[in-house]
N, C-alpha and C positions, 0 to 999 in steps of 0.2 A: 549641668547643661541648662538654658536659659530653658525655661519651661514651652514659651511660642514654638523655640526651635523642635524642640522634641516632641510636639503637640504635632506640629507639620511633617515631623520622619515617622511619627506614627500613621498619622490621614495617608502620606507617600506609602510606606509598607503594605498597608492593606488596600490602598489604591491598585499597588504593583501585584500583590495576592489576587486579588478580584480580575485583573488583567489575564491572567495564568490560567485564575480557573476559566475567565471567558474563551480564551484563545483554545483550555482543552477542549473544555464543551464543543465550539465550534468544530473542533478539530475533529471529532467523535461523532459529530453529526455527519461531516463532510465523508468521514470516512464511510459509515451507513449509509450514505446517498451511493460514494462509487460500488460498495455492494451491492448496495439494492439494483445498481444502474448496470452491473455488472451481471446478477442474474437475469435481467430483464434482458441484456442482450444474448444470453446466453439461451432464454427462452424462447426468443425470437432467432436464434440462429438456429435450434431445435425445431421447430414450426417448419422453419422455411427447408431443413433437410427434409422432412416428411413428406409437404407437399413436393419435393422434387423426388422423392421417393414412388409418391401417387402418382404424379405428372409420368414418370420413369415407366410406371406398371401399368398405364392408358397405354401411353405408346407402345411400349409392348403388346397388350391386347389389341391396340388397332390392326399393327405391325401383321398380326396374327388372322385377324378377322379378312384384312387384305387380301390376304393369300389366298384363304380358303376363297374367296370371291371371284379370287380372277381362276382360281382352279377349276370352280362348277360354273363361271358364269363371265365369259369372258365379256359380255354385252353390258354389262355392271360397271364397266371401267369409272366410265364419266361420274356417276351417281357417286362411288366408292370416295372416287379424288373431293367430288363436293362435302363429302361424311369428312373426311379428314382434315380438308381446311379448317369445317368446323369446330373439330376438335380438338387439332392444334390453335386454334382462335382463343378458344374457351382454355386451352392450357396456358398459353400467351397469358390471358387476362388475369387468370388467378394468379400467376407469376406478379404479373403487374400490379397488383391488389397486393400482394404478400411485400413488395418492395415499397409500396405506398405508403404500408401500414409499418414497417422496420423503420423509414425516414422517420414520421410521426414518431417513433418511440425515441430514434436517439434524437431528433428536437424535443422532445419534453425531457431527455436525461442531459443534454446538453444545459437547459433551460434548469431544470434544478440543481446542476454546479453552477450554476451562473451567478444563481439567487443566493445560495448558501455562500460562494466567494463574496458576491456583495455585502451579504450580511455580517461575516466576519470581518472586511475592511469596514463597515460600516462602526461596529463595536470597536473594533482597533482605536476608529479616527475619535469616537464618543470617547474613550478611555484616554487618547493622549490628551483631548479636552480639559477631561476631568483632572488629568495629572497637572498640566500647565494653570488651571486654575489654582491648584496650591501651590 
């Protein structure tokens, strides 16, 4: 074999080796991100039963606190209705806070499949470079 030629299927071989390992590596990161992005949402969908758990267990106590009120104190109606807008307000909002805060998370796990995709086509496109230069 002319020595050039086999000088260039050696640089090629180890070109295409280094490709492989880029593409697992990446591949292995990528994978760690949908885990890591996968308990994050897993954590955040835990979160969010709880507080509808808590939300659940207000309203039941309101639910509760109502009754007795309108039992001993039928003049309490109005005041009562005003305590509870309140408190369905204030469940409203942490709901809304709780939904605020799950977006925020899957835009930053969206955002880091994004970056790890680009970065593997990025390498890809550096690696078919470095191929077509030999």
């Amino acid at each position: 074999m002319v020595p050039a030629i086999s000088s260039h299927d050696t640089a090629l071989a180890a070109l295409i080796t280094d490709n492989g390992t880029a593409i697992s590596a990446m591949d292995s990161a990528l994978d760690t991100v949908i885990v890591a992005n996968g308990t994050a949402i897993s954590a955040a969908e835990t979160d969010i039963k709880a507080l509808v758990d808590r939300n659940n267990t207000t309203i039941g106590t309101i639910e509760t606190d109502i009754l007795a009120d309108i039992a001993t104190n039928a003049d309490s109606i109005t005041s009562m209705n005003d305590n509870i807008d309140t408190k369905v307000a204030a469940v409203a909002t942490s709901i809304s806070a709780m939904d605020t805060n799950l977006a925020s998370e899957l835009d930053s796990i969206n955002t880091a499949i994004n970056n790890a995709d680009s970065d593997l086509k990025a390498d890809i496109a550096a690696n078919l470079t470095r191929m077509d230069a030999i």
